[in-house]
C-alpha positions in Angstrom: -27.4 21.9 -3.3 -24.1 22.6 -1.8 -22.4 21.7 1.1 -24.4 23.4 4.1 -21.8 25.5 6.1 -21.9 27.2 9.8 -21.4 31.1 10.6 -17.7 29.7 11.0 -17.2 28.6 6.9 -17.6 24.7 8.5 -19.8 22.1 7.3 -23.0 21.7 9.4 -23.9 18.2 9.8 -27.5 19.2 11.3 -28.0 21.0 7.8 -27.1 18.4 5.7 -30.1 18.4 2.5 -32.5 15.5 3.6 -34.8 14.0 1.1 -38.5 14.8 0.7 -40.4 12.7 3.2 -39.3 9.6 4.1 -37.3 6.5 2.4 -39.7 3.7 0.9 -39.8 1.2 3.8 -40.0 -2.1 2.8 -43.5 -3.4 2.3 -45.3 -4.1 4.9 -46.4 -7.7 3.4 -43.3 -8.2 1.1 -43.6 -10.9 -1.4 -41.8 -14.0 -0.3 -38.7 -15.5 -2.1 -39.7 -17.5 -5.2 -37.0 -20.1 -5.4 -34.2 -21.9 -3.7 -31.5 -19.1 -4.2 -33.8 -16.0 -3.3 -34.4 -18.4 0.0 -30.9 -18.7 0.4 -29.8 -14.7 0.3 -33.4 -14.0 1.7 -32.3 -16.4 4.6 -28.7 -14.5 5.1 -29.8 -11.3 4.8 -32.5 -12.5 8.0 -29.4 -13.4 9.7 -26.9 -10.8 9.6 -29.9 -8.1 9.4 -31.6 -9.3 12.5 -35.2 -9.7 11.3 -37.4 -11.9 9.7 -38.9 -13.3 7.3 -36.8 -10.8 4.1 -39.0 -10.4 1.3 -37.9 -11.6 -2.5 -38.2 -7.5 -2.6 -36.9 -5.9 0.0 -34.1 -4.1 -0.1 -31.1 -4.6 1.6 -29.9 -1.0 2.7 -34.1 -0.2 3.4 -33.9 -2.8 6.2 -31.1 -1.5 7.6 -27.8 -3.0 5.8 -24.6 -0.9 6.2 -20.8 -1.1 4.3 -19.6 -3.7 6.7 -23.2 -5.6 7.1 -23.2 -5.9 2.9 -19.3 -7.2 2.9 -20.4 -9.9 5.9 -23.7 -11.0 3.5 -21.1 -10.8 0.2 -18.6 -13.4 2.4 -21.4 -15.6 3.4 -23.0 -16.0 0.1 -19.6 -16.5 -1.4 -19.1 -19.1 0.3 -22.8 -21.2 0.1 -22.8 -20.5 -3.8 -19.0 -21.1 -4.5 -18.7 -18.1 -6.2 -17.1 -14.6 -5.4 -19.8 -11.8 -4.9 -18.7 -8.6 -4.8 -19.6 -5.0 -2.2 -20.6 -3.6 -5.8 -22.8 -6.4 -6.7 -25.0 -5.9 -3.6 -25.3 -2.1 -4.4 -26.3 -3.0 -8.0 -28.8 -5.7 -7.3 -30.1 -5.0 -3.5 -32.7 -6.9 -3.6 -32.7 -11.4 -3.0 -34.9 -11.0 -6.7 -32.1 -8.9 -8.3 -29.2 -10.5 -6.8 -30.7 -14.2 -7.7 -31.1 -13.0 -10.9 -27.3 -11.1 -11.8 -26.3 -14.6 -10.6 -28.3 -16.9 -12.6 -27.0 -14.4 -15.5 -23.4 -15.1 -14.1 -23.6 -18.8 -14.4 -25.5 -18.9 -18.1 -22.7 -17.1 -19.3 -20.6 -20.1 -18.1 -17.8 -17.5 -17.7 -15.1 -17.8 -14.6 -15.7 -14.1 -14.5 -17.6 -11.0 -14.7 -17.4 -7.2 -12.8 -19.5 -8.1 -9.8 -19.3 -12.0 -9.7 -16.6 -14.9 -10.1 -15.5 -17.9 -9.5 -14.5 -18.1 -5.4 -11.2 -19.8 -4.7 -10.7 -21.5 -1.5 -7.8 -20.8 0.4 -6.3 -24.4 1.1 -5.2 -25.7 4.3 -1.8 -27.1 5.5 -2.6 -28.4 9.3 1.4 -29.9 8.8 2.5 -26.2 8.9 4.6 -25.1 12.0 6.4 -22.1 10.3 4.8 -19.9 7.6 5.7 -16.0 6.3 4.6 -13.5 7.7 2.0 -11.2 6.1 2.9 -7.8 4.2 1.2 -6.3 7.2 3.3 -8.8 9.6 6.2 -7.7 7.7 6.0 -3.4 8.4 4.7 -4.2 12.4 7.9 -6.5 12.8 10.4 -3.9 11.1 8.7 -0.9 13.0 8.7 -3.0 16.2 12.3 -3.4 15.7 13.4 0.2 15.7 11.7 0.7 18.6 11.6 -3.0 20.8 10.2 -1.6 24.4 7.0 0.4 22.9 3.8 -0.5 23.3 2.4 1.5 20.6 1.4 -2.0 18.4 -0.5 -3.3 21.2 -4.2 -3.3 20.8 -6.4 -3.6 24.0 -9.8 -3.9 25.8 -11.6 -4.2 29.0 -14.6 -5.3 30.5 -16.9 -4.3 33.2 -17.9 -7.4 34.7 -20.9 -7.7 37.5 -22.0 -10.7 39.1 -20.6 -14.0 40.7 -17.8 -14.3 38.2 -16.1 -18.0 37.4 -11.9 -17.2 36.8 -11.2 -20.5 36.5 -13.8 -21.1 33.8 -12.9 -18.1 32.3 -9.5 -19.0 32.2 -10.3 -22.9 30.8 -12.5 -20.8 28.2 -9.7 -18.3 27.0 -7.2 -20.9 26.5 -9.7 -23.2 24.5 -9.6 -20.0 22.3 -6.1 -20.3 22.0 -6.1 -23.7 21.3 -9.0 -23.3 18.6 -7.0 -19.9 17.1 -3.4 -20.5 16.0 -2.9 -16.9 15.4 -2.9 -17.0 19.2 -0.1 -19.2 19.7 2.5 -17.8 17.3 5.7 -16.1 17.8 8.2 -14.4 15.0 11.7 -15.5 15.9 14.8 -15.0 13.6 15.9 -17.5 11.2 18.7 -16.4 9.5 17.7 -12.9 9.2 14.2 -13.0 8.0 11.8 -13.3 10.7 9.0 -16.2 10.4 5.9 -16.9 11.8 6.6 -20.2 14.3 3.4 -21.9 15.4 4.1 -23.5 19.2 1.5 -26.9 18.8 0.1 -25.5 22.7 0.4 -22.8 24.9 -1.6 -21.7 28.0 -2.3 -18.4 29.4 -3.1 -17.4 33.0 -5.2 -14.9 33.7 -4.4 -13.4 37.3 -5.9 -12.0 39.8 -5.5 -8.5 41.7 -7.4 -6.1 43.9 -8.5 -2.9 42.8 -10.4 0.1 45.2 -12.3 1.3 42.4 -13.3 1.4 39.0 -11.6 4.1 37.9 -8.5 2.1 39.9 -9.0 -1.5 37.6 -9.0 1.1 34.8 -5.7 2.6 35.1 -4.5 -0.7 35.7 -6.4 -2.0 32.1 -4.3 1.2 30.8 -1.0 0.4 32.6 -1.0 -3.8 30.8 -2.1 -2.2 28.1 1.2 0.0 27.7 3.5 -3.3 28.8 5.6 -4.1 25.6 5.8 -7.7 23.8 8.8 -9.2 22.8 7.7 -10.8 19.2 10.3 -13.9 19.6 8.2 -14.9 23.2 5.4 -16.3 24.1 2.2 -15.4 24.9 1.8 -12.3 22.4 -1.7 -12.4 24.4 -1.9 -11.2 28.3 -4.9 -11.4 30.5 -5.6 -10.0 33.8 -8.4 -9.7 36.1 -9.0 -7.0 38.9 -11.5 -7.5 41.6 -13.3 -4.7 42.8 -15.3 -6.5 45.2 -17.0 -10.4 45.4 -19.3 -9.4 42.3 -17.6 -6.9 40.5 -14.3 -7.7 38.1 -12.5 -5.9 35.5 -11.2 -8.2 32.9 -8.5 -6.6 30.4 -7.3 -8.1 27.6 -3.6 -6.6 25.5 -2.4 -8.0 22.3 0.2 -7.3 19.6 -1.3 -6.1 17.0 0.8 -8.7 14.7 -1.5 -11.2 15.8 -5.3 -9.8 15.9 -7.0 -6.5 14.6 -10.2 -4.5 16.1 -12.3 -7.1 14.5 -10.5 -10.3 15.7 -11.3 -8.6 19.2 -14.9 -9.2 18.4 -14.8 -12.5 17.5 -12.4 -13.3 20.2 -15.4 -12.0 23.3 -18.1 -13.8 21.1 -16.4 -16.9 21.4 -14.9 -16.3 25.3 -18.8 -16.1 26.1 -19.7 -19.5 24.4 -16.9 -21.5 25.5 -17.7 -20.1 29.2 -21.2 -21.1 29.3 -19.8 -24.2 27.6 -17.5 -24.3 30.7 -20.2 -23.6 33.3 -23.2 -25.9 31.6 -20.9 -29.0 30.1 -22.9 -28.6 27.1 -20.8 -28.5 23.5 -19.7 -24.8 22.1 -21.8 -23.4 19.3 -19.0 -22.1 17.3 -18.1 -21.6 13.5 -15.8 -24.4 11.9 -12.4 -22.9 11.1 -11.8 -24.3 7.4 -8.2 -22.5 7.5 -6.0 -20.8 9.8 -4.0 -17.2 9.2 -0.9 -18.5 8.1 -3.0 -20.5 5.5 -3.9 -16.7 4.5 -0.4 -15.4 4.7 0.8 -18.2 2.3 -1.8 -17.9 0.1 -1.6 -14.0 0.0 1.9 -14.4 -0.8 1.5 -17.1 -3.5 -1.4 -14.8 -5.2 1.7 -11.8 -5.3 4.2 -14.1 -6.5 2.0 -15.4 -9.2 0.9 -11.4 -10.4 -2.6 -12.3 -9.4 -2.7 -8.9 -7.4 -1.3 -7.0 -10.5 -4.8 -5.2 -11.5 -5.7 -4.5 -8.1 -2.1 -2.8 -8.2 -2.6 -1.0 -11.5 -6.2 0.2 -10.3 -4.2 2.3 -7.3 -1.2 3.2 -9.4 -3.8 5.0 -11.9 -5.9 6.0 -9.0 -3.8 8.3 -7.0 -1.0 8.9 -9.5 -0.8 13.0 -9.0 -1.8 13.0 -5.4 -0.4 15.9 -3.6 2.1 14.7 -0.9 0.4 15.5 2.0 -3.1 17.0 3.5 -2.3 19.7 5.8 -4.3 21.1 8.4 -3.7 24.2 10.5 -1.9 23.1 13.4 -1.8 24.3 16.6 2.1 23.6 16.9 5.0 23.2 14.6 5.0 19.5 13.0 7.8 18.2 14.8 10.3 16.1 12.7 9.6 12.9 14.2 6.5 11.3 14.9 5.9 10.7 18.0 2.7 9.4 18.1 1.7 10.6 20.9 -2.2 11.6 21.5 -5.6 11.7 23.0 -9.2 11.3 22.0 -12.7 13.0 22.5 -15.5 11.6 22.6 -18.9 13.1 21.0 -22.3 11.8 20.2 -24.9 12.4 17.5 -28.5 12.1 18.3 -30.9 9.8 17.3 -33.1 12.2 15.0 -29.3 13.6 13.2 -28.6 10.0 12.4 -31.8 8.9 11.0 -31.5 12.0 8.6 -28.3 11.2 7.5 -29.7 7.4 7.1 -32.1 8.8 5.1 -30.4 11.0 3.0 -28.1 7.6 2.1 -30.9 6.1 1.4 -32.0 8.5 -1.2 -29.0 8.2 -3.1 -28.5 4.4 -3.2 -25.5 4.8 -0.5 -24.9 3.7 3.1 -24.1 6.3 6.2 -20.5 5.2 5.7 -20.5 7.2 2.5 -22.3 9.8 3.7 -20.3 10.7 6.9 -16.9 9.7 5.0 -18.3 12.5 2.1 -18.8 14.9 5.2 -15.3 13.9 6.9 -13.8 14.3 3.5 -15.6 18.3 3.4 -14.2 19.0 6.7 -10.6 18.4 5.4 -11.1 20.0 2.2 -12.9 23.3 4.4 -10.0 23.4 7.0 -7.0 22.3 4.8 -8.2 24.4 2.1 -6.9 21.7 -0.3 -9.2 20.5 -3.3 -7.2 17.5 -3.9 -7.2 15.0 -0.7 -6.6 11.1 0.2 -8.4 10.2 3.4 -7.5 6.8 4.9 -10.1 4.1 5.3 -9.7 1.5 7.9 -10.8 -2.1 5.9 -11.4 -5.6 7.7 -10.2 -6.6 4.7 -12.3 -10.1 5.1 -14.1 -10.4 1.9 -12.9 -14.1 1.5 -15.3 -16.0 3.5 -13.0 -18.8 5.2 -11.5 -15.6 7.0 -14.8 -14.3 8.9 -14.2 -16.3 11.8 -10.6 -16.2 12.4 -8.4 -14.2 14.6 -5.1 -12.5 13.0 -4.4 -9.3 11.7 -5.8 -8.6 8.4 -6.9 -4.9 8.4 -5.8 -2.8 5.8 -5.8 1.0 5.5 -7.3 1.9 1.8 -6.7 5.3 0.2 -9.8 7.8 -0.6 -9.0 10.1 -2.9 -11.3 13.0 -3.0 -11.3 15.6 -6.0 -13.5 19.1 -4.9 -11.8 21.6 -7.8 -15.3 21.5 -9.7 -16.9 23.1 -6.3 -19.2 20.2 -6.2 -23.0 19.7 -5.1 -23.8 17.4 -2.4 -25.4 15.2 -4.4 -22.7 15.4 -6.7 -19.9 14.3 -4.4 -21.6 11.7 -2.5 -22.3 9.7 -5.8 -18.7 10.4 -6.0 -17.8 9.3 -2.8 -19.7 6.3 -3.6 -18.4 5.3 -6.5 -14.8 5.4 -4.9 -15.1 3.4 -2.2 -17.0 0.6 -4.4 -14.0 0.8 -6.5 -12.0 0.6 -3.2 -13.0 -2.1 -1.7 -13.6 -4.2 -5.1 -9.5 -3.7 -5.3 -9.0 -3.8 -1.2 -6.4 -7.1 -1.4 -3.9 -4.8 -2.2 -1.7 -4.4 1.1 -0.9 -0.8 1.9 3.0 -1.3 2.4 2.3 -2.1 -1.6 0.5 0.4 -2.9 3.2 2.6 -0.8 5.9 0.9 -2.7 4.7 1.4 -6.1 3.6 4.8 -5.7 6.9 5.9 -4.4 6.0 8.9 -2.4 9.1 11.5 -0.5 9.9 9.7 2.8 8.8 11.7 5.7 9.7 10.9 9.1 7.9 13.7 10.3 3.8 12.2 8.9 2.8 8.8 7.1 2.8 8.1 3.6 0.0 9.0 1.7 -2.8 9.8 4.4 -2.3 11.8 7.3 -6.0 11.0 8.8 -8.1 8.0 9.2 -12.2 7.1 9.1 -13.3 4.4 10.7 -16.7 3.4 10.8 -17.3 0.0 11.7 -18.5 -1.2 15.1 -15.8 -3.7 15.7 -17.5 -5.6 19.0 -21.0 -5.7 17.1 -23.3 -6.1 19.9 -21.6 -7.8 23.1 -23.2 -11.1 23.6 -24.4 -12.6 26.9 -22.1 -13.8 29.5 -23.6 -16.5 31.6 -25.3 -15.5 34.4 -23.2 -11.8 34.6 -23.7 -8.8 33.2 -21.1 -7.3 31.4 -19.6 -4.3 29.3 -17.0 -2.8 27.4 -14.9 0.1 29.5 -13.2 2.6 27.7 -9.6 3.0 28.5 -7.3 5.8 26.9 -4.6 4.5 24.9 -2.2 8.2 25.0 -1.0 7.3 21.6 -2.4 8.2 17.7 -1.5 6.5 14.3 -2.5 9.6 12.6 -3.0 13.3 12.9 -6.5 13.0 13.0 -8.5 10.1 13.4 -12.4 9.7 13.2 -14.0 6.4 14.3 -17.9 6.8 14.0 -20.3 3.7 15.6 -23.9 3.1 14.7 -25.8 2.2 17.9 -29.5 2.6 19.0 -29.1 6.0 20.6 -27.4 7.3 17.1 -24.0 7.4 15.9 -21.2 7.4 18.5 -17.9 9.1 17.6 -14.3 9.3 18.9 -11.8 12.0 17.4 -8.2 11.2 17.9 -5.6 13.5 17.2 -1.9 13.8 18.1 -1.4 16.4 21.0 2.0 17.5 19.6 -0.1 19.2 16.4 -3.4 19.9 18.0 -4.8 21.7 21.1 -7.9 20.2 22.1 -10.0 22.9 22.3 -9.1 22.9 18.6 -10.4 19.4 18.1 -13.7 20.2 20.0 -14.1 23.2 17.2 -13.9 21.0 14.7 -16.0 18.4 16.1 -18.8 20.7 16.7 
């Protein structure tokens, strides 16, 4: 019942202890929801989960939930019920029977709170707003793009692989609609005095130009090349598009942001709604999109209004007590000296995990009441601990941070990196660790509001220009894009495009798709050969 290990002293994935036979499916004729609040989180879960009808039974992870599916179904029910569900209380009660019921429990108690449910908030909107603060997170981006004004390294970026009789000009109509819709889109951080502020322009448009390009591999160096084109934060657009045609039916369209103004998810909701407004374009028929109750700077006031007034005070305490101890640093073997100054510099391999592999590990979450977030974070976590040969170890986790649910639609940047300690001294059993792995990353994400720069702050660690602050690697697992929706009448697909830059020493972004989990390994090439990288990997 311990970790399964290689020849090599690693931890072998393939070996990982599976349960005996297979996870209880949910019932083949499951019983269907009894009243009008099992119907309404039978009806979301249907939604988000893809398939229908959801039994007043059926549990949430069985039918194929995940970490970031269960935080979407969380948001949404928040926001139908007027009330604050937590990640935790979906764990607790995975079921539309168990969760109706730890919410009719909530409300006879007539209580404004209780550990998995409370009253939601909303997050008011100011539509007279033209200037607003910028976000803790806005706030560390702006300073670091300061001391270093011509790099790219903020800017987050993506391309397409379009075929068929693309429409620019529709495309272009569409994109700026988005801009129009998103405000985040349209703002710039100028100077006043000397604090920077958020300054909302009332329009703006963006072209998106056209150039020829031989080949694919030809659009895709040129996807890399805007990609590495710095922004200056005080100017507009803090958004560039471009478009490279291969040939009369075959584009490359490349998109490069400032982080300040979007995340990895924000990407996702800015290609869901580029296809509808482009069919809109093409068809004259009205958009199908979500109704944007607020706007980021609504978020960025409120978050700083919720600090002022200590709201975030026990979220604080809960890190403070947390990782108060935490060695100063996780350090692997390198390959090279750690050179005094970051440089950020990097690359990335890619690897893939078959179909069979990933249904084990599913299972094996499954049998323990987790998701394959926890396990493979549990495993990542192992890894460190084998090759650091450290017992006590904080691995970052990369949050959306979008729990509210009037922020589920928006575009801006509100990802936040959350620290997971992991304790090994006790030599512990797999079974043992992952409901301790588990149990950390509820607690986690139930105290995720906390911005990182904070937690930082309080905890006071040695300054270190040579690694970051607390964590020195990073987990990801979240498929940002979700599925890419239809684009009318083309066919289309995300391009990979090499970014030559790392936040971290090592960071591992896992995806869940149908032919099993996908994974990308960055690491900084000043620490790390990659022949080193593909050891570990493997």
């Amino acid at each position: 019942d311990r970790f399964p290990l290689t020849p090599n002293g690693k931890v072998d994935e393939r070996a990982l202890p599976l349960p005996e036979g297979d996870a209880a499916p949910a019932s083949a004729i499951s019983e269907p929801p009894q009243t009008e609040l099992e119907r309404a989180i039978a009806d979301v879960w249907a939604e988000l989960l893809g398939r229908s009808p959801v039994g007043r039974h059926d549990d949430f992870f069985a039918l194929g939930g995940h970490s970031l599916l269960a935080a979407r179904a969380a948001a949404r029910l928040s926001q139908a019920l007027n009330v604050d569900i937590s990640l935790r209380a979906l764990f607790e009660a995975p079921t539309p029977a168990a969760l109706a019921g730890k919410l009719t429990d909530y409300w006879s108690l007539n209580t404004d709170y209780s550990p998995t449910v409370s009253l939601l908030l909303p997050i008011e909107r100011d539509s007279a707003r033209t200037t607003a603060p910028l976000s803790p997170a806005q706030q560390r981006l702006w300073f670091l793009q300061q001391l270093d004004p011509d790099s790219s390294f903020y800017n987050i970026a993506l391309a397409l692989d379009v075929r068929g009789p693309l429409n620019l000009p529709a495309l272009e109509r569409a994109l700026n609609r988005i801009i129009a819709r998103h405000e985040s889109l349209r703002t710039i951080f100028p100077l006043e005095g000397h604090e920077p502020v958020a300054r909302i322009l009332p329009e703006l448009q963006v072209a998106i130009p056209l150039y020829e390009a031989e080949s694919l591999d030809e659009a895709r160096a040129l996807a890399e090349l805007l990609a590495r084109q710095p922004f200056r934060l005080a100017q507009a657009p803090l958004l560039r598009a471009h478009c490279y045609r291969i040939d009369a039916d075959h584009h490359v369209l490349a998109f490069s942001l400032h982080h300040i103004i979007a995340d990895g998810w924000s990407l996702g909701v800015m290609i869901r709604e580029l296809a509808e407004l482009y069919r809109a374009e093409l068809t004259g028929d009205d958009p199908q999109l979500p109704e944007l109750t607020i706007q980021y700077a609504d978020f960025a006031a409120w978050q700083q209004r919720r600090r002022q007034e200590g709201s975030l005070e026990a979220d604080l305490t809960y890190w403070r007590d947390r990782l108060r101890g935490l060695p100063p640093a996780t350090d692997l073997p390198t390959d090279f000296p750690r050179p005094p100054l970051q440089s950020f510099r990097g690359d990335h391999i890619t690897f893939h995990l078959d179909p069979a592999l990933t249904e084990g590990l599913q299972r094996l979450a499954q049998a323990h009441d987790a998701t394959l977030f926890m396990v493979t974070l549990a495993a990542f976590q192992a890894l460190i601990h084998r090759y650091a040969m450290q017992d006590d170890l904080a691995v970052g986790v990369a949050s959306a941070n979008r729990d509210h649910p009037q922020l589920e639609p928006l575009i801006g940047f509100f990802v936040n990196t959350l620290v997971m300690r992991a304790d090994f001294s006790d030599d512990p059993a797999f079974a043992s660790f992952l409901r301790r792995t588990r149990e950390t990353v509820l607690e986690a994400f139930a105290h995720q509001q906390v911005p990182f720069d904070d937690v930082v702050e309080a905890l006071q660690p040695s300054r270190d220009l040579a690694r970051n602050p607390l964590v020195q690697t990073l987990f990801v697992f979240q498929n940002a894009f979700d599925a890419i929706p239809a684009l009318e009448g083309l066919d289309w697909r995300y391009l990979d495009m090499e970014p030559g830059t790392v936040k971290f020493d090592l960071t591992l972004s896992l995806a869940e798709t149908e032919d099993g989990l996908m994974g990308v390994m960055g690491y900084a090439t000043d620490l790390f050969r990659e022949s080193t990288i593909q050891r570990f990997i493997e």
